[in-house]
N, C-alpha and C positions, 0 to 999 in steps of 0.2 A: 357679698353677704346674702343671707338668705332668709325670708322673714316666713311666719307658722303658714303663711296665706299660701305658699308653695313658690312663691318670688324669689329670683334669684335679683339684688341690686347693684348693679356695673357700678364703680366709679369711673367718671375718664378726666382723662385732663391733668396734668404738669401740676408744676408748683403754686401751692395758694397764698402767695404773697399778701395777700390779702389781709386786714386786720378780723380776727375772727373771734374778737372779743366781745362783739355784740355792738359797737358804734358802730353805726350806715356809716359815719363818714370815711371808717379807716381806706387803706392802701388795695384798690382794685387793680394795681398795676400787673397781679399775677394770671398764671393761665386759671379759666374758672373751671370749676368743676363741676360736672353735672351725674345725677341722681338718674338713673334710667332704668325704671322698672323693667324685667323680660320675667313674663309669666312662660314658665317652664315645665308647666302639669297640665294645665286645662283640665279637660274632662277624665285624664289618666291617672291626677295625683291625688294624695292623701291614702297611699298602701296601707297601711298599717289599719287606720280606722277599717278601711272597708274585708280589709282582710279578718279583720276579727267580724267582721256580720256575716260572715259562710254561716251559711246554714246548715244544721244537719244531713248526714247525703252527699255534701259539696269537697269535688275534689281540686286543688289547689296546685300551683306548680309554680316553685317561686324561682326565678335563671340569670345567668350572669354570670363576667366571667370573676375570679376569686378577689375578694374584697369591693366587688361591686354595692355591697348594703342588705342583700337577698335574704341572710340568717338574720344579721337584725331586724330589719325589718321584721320575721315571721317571729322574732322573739317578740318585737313593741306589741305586737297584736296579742299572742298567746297572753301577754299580762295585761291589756287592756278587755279581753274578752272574757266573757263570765265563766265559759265553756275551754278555757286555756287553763285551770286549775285541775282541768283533770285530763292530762296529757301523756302520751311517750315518747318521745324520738328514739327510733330505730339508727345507731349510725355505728356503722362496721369499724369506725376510727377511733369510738370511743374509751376504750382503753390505754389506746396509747397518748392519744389527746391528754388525755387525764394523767397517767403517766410523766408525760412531760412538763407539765400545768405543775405538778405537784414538786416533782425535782426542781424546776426554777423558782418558786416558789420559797423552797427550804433554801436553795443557793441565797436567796434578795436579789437574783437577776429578774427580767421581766418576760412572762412568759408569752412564748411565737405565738400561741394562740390560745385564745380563750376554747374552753370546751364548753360543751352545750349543759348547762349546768351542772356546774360544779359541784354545790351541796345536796343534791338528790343521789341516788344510789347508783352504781351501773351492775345489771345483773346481763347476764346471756340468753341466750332465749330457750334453750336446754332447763337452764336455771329455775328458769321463771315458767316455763312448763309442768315441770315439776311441782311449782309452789304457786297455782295461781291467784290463792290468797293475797297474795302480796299487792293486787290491785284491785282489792274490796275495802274501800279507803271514799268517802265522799268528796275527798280534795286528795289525789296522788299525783308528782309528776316523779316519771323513771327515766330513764335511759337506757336504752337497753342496745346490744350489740349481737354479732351473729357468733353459731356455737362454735364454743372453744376458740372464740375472740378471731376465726376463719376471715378472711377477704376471697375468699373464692367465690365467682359469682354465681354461679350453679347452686351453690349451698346457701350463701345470701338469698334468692331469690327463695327456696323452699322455706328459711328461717323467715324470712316476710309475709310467707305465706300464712306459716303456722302462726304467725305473731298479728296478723291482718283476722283471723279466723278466733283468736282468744277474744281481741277486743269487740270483735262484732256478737260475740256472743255475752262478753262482759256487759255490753252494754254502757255508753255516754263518754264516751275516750276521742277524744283528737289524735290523731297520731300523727306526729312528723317524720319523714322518708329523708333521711340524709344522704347524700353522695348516691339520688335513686336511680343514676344514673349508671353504676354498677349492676343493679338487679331487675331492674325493671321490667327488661323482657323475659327476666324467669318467673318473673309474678304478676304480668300483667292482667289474668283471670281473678285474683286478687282485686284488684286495682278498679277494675270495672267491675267486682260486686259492690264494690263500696259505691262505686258511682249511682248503681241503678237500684241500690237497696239500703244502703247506709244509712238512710230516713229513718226506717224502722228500728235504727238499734242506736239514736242518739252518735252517731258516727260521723267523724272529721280527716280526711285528708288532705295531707300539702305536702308532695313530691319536690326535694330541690337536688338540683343539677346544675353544672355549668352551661345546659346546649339544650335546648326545647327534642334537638333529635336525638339526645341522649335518651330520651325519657321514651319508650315502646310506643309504637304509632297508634293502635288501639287505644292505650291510655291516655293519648293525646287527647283525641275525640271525646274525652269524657269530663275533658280541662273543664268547669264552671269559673277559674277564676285565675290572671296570671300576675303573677308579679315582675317583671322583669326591670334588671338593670343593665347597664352596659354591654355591646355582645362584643364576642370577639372575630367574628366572620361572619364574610357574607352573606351565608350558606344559613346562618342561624337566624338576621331579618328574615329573608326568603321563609322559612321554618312557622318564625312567627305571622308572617303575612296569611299565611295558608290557614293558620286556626284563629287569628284576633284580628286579621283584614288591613286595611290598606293604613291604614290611619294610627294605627296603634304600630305596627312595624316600622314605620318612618317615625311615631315621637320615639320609641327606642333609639332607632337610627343617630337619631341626633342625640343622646345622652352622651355627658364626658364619660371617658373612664380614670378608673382611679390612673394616677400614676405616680412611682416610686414613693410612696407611703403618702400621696396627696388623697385624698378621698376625690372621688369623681360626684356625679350627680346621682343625689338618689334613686332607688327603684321606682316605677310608673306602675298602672296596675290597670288588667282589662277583667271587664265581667260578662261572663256571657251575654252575647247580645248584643253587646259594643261593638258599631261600625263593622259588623261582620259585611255587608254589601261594597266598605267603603272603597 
């Protein structure tokens, strides 16, 4: 069990033969059972709070491998943050997501996956270029995908770009990067404007990926903030050690992962600054 404090609580021990009706005198003859708090966050947990206090300027990177908690997570935040009401996620899958969301849906079976909101609109970035009205709205969240619903990543990364350069200019948008581990390196100049100037135009990113080296090395260096759950290699501690330090790659390290539809341990979260010497 897991209680709000970030505690996970073990039971151990057999059968409680025991009278567990509230008489001290009942039947102790069973194995007893003990209560053993294990604090499982420390100075890493509670993502979701801290994730919605980015500030302005702050680029985010949430990792882990698929059904680690990494999108929830960045959704708990987006609706806990004042500055999550006026949002877009960028996610090249969002069409067909939706697509499928919708036919099971109409069937009454249950659908493989939820898509990144469902009742907001998904336009293309063609579309929405076109029409940039569409996000002169004091509270708008979109969804938006790459042109002519594309997965090529060469065209992804230009569509992020142009879609990276509306809102900065829009002014006060959060933007989420879904699967940015597709486009990354083709908008990486993108990515670190936001980092080193997103201040000035009310501006939010959070890059997610399965793999820290999925995400362009430059953009790396500009991380302010990680969310990480579960990894699947190695290669990917290592990854983290190098920008969140010794101490944040080993609580990853030790995170369960989901498995076969168990959920694993939630996401951990570093801020800059955190144990970087550790």
């Amino acid at each position: 069990m897991r209680n709000a404090a970030g505690k996970t609580y073990v039971l151990t021990g057999g059968n409680t033969g025991g009278n567990t009706g509230g008489n001290t005198g009942g039947n102790t003859g069973g194995n007893v059972v003990r209560v053993v708090a294990v604090d499982t966050c420390g100075p890493f947990g509670d993502a979701p709070r801290k994730l919605a206090e980015l500030r302005a300027g702050g680029v985010a990177a949430g990792i882990g491998v698929p059904n680690s908690g990494k999108t929830t997570t960045v959704q708990e935040a987006l609706d806990l943050a004042p500055w999550g009401r006026r949002a877009v996620v960028f996610d090249p899958y969002a069409l067909t997501d939706r697509k499928v969301h919708n036919a099971a849906i109409r069937s009454g079976a249950a659908p493989p996956k939820r898509p990144w909101w469902p009742r907001c609109p998904v336009v293309t970035v063609d579309r929405l270029l076109r029409a940039p009205g569409i996000l002169d709205r004091r509270d708008r969240r979109l969804v938006v995908t790459g042109t002519g619903g594309t997965i090529h990543a060469e065209q992804l990364g230009r569509d992020f770009a142009d879609l990276c350069q509306l809102l900065y200019l829009t002014h006060g948008y959060a933007l989420v990067a879904e699967e940015a581990g597709l486009y990354s390196r083709n908008a990486a100049a993108w990515i670190n404007t936001v980092a080193t100037g997103g201040a000035h135009f009310g501006m939010r990113l959070i890059l997610l990926a399965q793999r820290m080296g999925r995400i362009q090395k430059d953009a790396r260096e500009g991380l302010t903030l990680v969310v990480a759950g579960a990894q699947g290699a190695p290669e990917d501690i290592t990854d983290l050690r190098e920008r969140c330090g010794a101490a944040f790659a080993q609580a990853v390290q030790s995170l369960r992962p989901p498995d076969n539809g168990k959920p694993g341990d939630p996401p951990i979260v570093w801020r800059l600054g955190q144990g970087l010497r550790s």
